[in-house]
Short mmCIF file of the C-alpha atoms (twelve columns), coordinates in Angstrom:
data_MODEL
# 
_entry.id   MODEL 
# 
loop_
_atom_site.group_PDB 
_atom_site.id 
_atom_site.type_symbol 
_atom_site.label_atom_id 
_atom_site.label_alt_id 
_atom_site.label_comp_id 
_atom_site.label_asym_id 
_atom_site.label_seq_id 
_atom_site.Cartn_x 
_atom_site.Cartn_y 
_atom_site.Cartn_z 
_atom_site.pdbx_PDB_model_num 
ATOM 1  C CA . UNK A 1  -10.672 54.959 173.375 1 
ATOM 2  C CA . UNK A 2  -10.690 54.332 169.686 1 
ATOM 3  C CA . UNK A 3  -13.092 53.503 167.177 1 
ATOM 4  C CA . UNK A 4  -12.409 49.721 167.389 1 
ATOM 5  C CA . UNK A 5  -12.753 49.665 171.009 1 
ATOM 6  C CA . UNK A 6  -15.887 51.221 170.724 1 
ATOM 7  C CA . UNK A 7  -17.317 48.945 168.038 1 
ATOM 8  C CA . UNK A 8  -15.837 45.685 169.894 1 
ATOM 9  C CA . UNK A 9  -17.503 46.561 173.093 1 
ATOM 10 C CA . UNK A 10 -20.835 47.581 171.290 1 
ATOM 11 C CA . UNK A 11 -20.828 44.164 169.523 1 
ATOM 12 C CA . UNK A 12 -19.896 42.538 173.036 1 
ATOM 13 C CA . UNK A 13 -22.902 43.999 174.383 1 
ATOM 14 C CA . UNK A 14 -25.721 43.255 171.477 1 
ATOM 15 C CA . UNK A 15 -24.075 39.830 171.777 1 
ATOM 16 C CA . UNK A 16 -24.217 39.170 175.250 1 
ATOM 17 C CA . UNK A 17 -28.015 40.712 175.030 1 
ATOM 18 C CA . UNK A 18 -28.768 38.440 172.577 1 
ATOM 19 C CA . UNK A 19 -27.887 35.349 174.302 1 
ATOM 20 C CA . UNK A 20 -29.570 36.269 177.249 1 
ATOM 21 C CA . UNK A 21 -32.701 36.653 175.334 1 
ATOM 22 C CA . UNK A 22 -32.638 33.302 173.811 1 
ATOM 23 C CA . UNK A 23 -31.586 31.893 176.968 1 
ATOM 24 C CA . UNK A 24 -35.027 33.440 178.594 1 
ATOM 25 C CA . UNK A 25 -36.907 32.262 175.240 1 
ATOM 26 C CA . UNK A 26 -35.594 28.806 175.688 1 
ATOM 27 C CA . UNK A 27 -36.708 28.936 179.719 1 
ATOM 28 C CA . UNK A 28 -40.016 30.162 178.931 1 
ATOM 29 C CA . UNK A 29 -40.751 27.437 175.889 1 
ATOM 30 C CA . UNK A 30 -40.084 24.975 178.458 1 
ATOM 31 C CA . UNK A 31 -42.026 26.110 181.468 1 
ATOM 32 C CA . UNK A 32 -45.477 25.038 180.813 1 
ATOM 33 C CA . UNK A 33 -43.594 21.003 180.185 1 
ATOM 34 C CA . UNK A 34 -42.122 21.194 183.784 1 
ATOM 35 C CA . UNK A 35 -45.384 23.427 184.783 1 
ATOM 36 C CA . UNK A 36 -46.989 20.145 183.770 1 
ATOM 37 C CA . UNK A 37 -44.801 17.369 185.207 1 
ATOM 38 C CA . UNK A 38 -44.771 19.254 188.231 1 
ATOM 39 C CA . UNK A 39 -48.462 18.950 188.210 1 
ATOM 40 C CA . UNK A 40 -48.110 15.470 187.623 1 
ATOM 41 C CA . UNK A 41 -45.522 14.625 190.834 1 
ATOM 42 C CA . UNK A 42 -47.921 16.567 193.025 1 
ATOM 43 C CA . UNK A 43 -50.944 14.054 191.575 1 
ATOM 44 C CA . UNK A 44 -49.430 11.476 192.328 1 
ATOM 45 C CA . UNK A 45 -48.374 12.050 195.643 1 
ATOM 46 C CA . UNK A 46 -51.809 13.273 196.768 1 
ATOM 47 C CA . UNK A 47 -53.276 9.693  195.560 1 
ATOM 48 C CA . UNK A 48 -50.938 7.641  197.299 1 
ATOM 49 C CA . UNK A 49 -51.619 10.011 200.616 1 
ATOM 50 C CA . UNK A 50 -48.100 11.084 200.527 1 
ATOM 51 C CA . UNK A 51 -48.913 14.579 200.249 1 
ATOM 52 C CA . UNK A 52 -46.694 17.609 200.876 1 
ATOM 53 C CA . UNK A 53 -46.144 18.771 204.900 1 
ATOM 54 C CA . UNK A 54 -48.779 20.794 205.680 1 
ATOM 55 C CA . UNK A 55 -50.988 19.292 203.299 1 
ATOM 56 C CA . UNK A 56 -54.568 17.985 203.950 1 
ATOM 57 C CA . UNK A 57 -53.431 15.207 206.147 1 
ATOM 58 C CA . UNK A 58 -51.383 17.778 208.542 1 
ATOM 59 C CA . UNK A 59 -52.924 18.438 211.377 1 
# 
């Protein structure tokens, strides 16, 4: 294995490590939105007495 072969597949590797970090980043910044709208759907369906099975109305 030569020198370039070793620098190529250290490069590769910071690269690939640095995408998945910003791909986790980008996941995390948008949790609490969906954390939210999630929220929001389960709101709604509990005031219209639509709930999720196994809800308050199972039973």
């Amino acid at each position: 294995m030569s020198w370039d072969d070793i620098t190529l597949t250290v490069l590769a590797t910071f690269g690939c490590v640095t995408l998945l970090l910003a791909q986790i980043d980008d996941v995390l910044g948008r949790l609490p939105r969906i954390i939210r709208a999630w929220r929001r759907v389960r709101r709604e369906l509990d005031d219209t007495g639509e709930g999720p099975p196994g809800g308050p109305d199972a039973g």
